[in-house]
C-alpha positions as CSV (number, residue, x, y, z in Angstrom):
1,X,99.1,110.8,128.2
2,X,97.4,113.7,126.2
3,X,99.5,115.3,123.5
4,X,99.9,118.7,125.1
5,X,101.3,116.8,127.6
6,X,103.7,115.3,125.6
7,X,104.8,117.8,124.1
8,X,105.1,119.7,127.7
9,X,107.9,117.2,129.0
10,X,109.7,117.4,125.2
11,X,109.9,121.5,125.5
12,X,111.0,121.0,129.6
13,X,113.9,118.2,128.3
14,X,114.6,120.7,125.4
15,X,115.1,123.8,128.3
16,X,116.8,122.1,131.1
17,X,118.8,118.7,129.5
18,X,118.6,115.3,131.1
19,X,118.5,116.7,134.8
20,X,117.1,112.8,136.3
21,X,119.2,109.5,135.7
22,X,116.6,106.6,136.9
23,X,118.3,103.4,136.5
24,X,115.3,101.5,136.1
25,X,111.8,102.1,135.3
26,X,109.1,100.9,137.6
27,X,105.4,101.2,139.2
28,X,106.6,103.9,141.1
29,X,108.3,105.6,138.4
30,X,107.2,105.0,134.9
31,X,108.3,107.7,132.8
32,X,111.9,108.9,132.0
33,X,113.9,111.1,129.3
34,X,116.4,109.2,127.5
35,X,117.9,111.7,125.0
36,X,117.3,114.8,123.4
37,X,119.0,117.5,120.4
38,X,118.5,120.9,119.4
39,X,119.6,121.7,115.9
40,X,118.4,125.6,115.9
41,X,114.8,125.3,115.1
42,X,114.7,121.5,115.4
43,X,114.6,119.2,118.1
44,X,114.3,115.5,119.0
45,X,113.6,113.8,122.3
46,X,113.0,110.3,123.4
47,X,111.5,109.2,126.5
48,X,111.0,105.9,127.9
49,X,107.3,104.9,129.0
50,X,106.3,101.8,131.6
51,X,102.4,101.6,131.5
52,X,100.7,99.3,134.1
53,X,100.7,96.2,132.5
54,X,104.7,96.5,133.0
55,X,105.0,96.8,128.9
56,X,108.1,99.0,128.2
57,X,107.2,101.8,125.3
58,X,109.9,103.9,123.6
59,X,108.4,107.2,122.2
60,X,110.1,109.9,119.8
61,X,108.7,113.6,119.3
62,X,110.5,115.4,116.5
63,X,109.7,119.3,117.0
64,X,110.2,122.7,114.8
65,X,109.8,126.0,116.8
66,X,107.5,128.1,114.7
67,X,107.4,132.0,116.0
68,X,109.3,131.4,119.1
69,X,107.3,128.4,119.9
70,X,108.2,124.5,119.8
71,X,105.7,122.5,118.0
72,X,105.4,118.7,117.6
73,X,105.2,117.7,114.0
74,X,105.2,113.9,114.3
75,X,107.5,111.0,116.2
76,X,107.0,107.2,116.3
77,X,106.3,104.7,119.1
78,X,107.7,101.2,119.6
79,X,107.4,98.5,122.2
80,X,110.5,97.2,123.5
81,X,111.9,94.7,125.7
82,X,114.2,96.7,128.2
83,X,113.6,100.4,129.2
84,X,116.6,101.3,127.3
85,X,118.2,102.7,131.3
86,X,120.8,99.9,132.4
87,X,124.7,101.2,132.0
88,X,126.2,101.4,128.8
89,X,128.6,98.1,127.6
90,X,132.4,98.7,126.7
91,X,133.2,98.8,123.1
92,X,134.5,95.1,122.9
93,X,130.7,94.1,124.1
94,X,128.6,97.3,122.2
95,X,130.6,96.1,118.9
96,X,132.4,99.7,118.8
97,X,133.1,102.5,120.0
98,X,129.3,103.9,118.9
99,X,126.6,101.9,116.7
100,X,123.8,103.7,115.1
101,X,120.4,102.0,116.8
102,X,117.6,103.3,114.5
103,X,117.0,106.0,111.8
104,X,113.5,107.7,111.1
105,X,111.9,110.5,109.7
106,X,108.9,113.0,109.9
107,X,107.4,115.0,107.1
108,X,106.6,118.6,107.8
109,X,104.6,119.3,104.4
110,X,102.8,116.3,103.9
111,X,99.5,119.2,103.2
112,X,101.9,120.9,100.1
113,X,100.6,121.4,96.8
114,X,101.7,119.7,93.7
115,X,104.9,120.3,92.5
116,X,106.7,121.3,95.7
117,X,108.8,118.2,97.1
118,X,108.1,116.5,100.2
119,X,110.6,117.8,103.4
120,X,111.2,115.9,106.2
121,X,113.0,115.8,109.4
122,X,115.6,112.8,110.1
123,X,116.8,111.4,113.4
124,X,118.9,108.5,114.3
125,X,119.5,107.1,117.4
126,X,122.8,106.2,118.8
127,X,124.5,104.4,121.5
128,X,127.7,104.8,122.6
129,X,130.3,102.7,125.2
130,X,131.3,103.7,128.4
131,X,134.9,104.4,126.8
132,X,132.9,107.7,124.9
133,X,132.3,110.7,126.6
134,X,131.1,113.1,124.2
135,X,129.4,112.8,120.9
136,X,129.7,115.7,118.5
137,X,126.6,116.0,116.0
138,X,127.4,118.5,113.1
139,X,129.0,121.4,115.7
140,X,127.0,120.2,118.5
141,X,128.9,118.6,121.3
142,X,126.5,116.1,123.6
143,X,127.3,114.7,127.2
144,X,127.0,111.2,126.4
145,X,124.4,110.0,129.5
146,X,125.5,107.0,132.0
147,X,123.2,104.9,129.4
148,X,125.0,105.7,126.4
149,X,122.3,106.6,124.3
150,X,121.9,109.7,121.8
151,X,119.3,111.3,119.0
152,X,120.4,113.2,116.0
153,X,118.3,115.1,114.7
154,X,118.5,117.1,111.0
155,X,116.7,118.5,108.1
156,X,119.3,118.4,105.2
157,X,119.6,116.2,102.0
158,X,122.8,114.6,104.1
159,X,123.2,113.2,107.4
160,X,125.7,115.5,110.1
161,X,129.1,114.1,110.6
162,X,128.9,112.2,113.8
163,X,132.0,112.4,115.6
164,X,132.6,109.7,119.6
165,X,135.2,111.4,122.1
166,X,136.5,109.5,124.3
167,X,140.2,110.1,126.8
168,X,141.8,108.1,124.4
169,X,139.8,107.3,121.4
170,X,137.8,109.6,118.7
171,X,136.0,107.8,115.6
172,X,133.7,109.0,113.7
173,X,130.5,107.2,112.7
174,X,128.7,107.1,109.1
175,X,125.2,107.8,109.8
176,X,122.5,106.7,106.8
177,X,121.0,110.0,105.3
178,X,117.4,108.5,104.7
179,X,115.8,105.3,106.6
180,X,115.0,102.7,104.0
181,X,111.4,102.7,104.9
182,X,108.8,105.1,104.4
183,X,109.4,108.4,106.2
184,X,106.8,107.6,109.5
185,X,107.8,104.5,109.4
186,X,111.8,104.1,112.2
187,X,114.4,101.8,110.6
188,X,115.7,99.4,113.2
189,X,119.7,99.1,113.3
190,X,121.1,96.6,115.5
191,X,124.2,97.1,117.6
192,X,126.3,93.5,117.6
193,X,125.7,92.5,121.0
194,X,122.0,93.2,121.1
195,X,119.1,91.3,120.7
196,X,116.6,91.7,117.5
197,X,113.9,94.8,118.4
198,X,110.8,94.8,116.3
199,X,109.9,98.3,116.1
């Protein structure tokens, strides 16, 4: 898939939301959203990729929007082993109520002169169980999707306050501010239940 096209299908999720819920990813249908936030000028999305083969590919675009226009300034890929689309678990199975899955971060001045600092965008991925209904990011409030999974996505020194609403539970999450590995590099986090990810 060419970049423009890419970055097509992240400004569409951006527009309209997670309009399709495919439970499954297949040779028929091998592409689907998984989660997206828009933090004024900044954006995340994450889509889920089958490729022929029947290899299962997780990609990331973080974007800015620069004169009224969104722009991709980086992102990360990883092969998985499930296409991330099958119901979310309760809380007793997911390990909690919400579990961060994996941090990252972009730089959007890696071409700055010396002494200026290095900027970067941060995102983290979440899942939450089917007892959550709404995750609030900073003052964002997000649908959480039949799948349970969410992106964060910031550009300040600290992570947003995270915040799982559910009918009868609310707890809020501690989200790390950096990943521990180099900014283009995604930190994995595992959830208790699930298996070890290799990103």
């Amino acid at each position: 898939m060419e970049a423009s096209d890419q970055v097509a299908q992240s400004v569409a999720l951006i527009e309209v939301g997670l309009a399709a819920d495919p439970p499954w990813l297949s040779r028929r249908r091998r592409h689907a959203a998984l989660a997206v936030n828009v933090d004024g000028d900044l954006a995340c999305t994450v889509f889920m990729h089958r490729y022929n083969s029947g290899a299962l590919e997780q990609r990331i675009h973080v974007l800015t929007r620069r004169d009224g226009t969104w722009v991709s300034v980086g992102g990360h890929r990883s092969n998985v082993d499930d296409d991330r689309l099958s119901d979310r678990p309760s809380a007793a199975t997911l390990g909690g109520l919400i579990c961060v899955v994996a941090t990252g971060a972009v730089q959007t001045n890696a071409d700055r002169a010396f002494p200026w600092p290095a900027r970067y965008i941060h995102y983290a991925l979440l899942r939450a169980a089917r007892e959550i209904n709404t995750v609030t990011v900073a003052h964002r409030r997000i649908p959480v999707p039949r799948h349970g999974h969410v992106v964060a996505v910031w550009n300040t020194r600290h992570a947003p306050r995270v915040v799982a609403h559910g009918d009868h539970h609310s707890t809020k999450i501690a989200v790390p501010s950096r990943p521990e590995r180099p900014p283009h590099r995604t930190q994995r986090w595992r959830c208790p239940d699930q298996p070890r990810w290799w990103w």
